[in-house]
C-alpha positions in Angstrom: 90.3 71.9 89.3 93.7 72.3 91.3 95.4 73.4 88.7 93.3 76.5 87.8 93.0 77.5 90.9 96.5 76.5 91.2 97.3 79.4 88.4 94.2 82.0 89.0 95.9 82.5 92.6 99.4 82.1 91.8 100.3 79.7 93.9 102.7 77.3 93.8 101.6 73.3 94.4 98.2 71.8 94.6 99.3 71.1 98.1 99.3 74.9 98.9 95.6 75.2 97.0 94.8 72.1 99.4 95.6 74.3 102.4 94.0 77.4 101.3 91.1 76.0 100.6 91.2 74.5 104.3 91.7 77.7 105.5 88.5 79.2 104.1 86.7 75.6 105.0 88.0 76.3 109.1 87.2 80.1 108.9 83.3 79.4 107.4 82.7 76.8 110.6 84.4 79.0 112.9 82.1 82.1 112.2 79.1 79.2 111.8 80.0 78.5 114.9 80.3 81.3 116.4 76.9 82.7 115.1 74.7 81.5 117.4 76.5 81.9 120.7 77.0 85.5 119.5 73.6 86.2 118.6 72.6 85.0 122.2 74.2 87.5 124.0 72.6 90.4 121.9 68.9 89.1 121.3 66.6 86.1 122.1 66.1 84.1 119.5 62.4 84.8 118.8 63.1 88.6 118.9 64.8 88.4 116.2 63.6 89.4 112.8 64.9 90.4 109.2 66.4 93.7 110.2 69.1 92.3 113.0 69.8 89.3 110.7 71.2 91.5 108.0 72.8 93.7 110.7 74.6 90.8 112.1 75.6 90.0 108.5 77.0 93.5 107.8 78.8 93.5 111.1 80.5 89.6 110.6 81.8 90.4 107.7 85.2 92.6 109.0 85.3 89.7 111.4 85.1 86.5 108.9 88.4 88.2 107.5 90.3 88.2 110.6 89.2 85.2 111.6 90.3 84.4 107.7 93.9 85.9 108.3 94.1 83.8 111.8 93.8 80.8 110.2 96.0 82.0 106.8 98.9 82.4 109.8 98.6 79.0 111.4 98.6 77.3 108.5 101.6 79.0 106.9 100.0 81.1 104.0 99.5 84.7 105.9 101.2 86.3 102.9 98.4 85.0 100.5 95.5 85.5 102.7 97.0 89.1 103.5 96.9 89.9 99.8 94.0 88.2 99.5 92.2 90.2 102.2 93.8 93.5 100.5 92.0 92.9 97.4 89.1 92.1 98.3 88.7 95.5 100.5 90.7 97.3 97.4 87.0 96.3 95.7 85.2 98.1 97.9 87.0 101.6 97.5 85.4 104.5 95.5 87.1 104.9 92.3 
């Protein structure tokens, strides 16, 4: 399993797939942990329906990548997770 993801994102060691895949391990509890603090400030919990849950989705996502490029920084592999983050918004551009 290291090894192709080792070679799908050109990486060098399965040590640097280890840390990557850290990296997107801290950033998905980070914004779980954030979620619920956040949504606090904005709405009681029982006032919430449907509609503000998928709002809160559209509006974490820009911040799940920063959050992503944070943690790409501290642990050493900001020029991977910069690309990374470039590609992925690269998807979203009209062609």
């Amino acid at each position: 399993m290291f090894e192709k993801l080792k070679n799908r994102w050109n990486l060098k060691s399965g040590g640097q797939v280890l840390i990557v895949l850290l990296v997107f391990a801290c950033t998905g509890f980070t914004v779980m942990f954030l979620k619920e603090p956040l949504l606090s400030l904005i709405a009681a919990k029982e006032e919430r329906n449907w509609i503000f849950t998928t709002v809160y989705y559209i509006l974490i996502f820009p911040v799940y990548f920063v959050i992503l490029l944070f943690y790409g920084w501290i642990f050493g592999q900001s020029t991977f997770f910069t690309g990374f983050v470039k590609k992925t918004f690269g998807r979203f551009k009209r062609k």
